[in-house]
C-alpha positions as CSV (number, residue, x, y, z in Angstrom):
1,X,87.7,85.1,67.1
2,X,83.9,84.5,65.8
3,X,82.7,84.2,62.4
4,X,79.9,82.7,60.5
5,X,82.3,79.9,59.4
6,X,83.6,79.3,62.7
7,X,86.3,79.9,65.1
8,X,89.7,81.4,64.4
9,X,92.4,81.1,67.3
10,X,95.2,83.0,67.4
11,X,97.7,82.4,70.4
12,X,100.6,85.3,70.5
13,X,103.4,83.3,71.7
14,X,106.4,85.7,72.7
15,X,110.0,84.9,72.2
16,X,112.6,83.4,74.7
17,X,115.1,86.4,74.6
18,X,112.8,89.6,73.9
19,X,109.2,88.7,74.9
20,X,108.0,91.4,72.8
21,X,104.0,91.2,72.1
22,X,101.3,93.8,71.2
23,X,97.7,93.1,70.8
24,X,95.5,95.8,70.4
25,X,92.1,93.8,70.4
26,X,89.6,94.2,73.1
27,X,87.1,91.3,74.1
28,X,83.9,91.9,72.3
29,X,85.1,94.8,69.9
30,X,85.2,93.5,66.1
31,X,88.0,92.9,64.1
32,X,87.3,93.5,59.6
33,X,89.5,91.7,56.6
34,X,93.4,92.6,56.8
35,X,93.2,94.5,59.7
36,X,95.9,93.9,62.3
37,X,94.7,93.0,66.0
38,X,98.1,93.2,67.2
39,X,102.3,93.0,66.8
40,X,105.0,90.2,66.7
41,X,108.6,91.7,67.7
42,X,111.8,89.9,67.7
43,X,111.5,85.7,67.1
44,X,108.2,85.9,68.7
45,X,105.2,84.3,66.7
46,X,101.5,83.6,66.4
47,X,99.9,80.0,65.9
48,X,96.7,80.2,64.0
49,X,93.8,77.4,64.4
50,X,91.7,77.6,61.8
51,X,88.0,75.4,61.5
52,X,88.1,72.0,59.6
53,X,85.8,74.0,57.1
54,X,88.6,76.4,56.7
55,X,90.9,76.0,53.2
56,X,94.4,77.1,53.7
57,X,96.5,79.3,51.6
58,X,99.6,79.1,53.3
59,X,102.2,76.6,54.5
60,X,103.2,75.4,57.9
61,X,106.1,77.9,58.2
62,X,105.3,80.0,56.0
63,X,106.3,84.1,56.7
64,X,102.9,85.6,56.0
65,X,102.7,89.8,56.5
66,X,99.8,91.2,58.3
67,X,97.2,93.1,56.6
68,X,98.8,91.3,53.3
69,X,98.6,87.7,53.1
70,X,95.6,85.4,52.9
71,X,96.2,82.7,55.5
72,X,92.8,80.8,54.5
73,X,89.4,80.4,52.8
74,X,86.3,79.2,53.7
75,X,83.5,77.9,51.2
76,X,85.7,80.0,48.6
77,X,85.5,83.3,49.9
78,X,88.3,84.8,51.6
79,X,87.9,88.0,53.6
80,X,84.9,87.2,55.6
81,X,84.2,89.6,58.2
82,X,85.2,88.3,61.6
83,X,84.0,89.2,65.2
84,X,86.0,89.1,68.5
85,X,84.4,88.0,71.9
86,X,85.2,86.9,75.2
């Protein structure tokens, strides 16, 4: 995922006993603030990579709910506009 602070990675990683993953997101369609780009079932999980610019707002395990919790800052503004591409 582009921004103008940078690239955000987020890897689905599906779980051992369901494998249950959704993403909805389409190479080179756009992705705005709090909306969800895709679904986590059953003990799967996403790991987030964030730019060294990037301020965190969450801890390293932390639950976070999507469309709801702010999992970062950058320059001290949160909900920059972010772009997906290929």
């Amino acid at each position: 995922i582009e921004s103008p602070n940078g690239t955000v990675v987020a890897v689905q990683i599906a779980g051992l006993v369901a494998r249950r993953i959704v993403c909805w997101a389409e190479a080179g369609g756009s992705i705005g603030t709090g909306e969800r780009f895709g679904l986590i079932r059953f003990g799967s999980r996403v790991d987030v990579f964030l730019p060294l610019t990037a301020t965190p707002r969450v801890a390293v395990g932390q639950t976070a709910v999507g469309g709801e919790t702010v999992l970062a800052e950058f320059g001290g503004v949160a909900g920059t506009p972010l772009v997906r591409v290929s």
